[in-house]
C-alpha positions as CSV (number, residue, x, y, z in Angstrom):
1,X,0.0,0.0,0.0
2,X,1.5,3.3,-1.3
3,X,0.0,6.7,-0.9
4,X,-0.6,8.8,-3.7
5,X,-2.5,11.7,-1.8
6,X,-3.3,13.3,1.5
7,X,-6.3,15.3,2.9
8,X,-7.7,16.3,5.8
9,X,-10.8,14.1,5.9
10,X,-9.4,11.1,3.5
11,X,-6.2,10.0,1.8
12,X,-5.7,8.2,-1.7
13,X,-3.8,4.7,-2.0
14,X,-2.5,2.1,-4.2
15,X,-2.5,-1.3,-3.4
16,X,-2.6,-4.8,-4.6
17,X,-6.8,-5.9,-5.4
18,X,-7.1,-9.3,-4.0
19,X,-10.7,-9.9,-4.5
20,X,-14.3,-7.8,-4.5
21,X,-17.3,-8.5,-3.0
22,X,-20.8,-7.5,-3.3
23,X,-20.4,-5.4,-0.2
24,X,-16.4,-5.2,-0.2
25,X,-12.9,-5.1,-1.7
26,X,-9.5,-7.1,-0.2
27,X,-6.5,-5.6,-0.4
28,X,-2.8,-5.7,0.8
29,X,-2.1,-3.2,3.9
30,X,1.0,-1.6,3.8
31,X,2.6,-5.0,5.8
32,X,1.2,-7.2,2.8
33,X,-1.5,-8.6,5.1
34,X,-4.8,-8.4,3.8
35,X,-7.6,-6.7,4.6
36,X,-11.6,-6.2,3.5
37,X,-12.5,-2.5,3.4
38,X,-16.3,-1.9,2.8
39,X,-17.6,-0.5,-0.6
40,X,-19.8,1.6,1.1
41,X,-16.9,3.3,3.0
42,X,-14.7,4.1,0.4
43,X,-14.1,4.9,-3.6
44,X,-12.5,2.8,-6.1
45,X,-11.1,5.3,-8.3
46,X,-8.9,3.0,-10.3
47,X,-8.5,-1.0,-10.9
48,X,-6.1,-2.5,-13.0
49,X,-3.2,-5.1,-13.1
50,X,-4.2,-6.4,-10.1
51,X,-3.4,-3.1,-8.3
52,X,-6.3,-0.5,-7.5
53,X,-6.5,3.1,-6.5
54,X,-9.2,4.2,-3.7
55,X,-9.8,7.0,-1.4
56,X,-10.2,6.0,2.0
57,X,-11.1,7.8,4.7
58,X,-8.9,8.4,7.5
59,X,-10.5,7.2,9.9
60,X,-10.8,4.0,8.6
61,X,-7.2,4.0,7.8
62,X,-6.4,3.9,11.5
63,X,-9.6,1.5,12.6
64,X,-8.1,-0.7,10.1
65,X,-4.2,-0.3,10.8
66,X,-3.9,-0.1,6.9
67,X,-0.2,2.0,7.0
């Protein structure tokens, strides 16, 4: 997990795209471990080559330990 942008209310990563759900999307964290973040939480901005772009917000960031 790389980030590509910061904000005050959400911040914009890349990382590996494991798998999507109806209700969710696994991806690496920045340790390689995976992790399911909801779709209705955050926005996939980009998918491609097994890698993905989303905005997350930062909140969940740090509920989920993601970097």
């Amino acid at each position: 997990m790389k980030i590509i942008a910061e904000g005050n209310d959400e911040t914009i990563v890349r990382t590996s795209f494991l798998r999507e759900t109806e209700k969710a999307i696994l991806v690496t964290d920045v340790d390689e471990n995976e992790v399911w973040l909801p779709l209705s939480q955050i926005e996939v901005l980009e998918v491609g080559q097994g890698q993905c772009e989303i905005s997350v917000p930062n909140w969940l960031i740090e509920a989920k330990e993601l970097l």
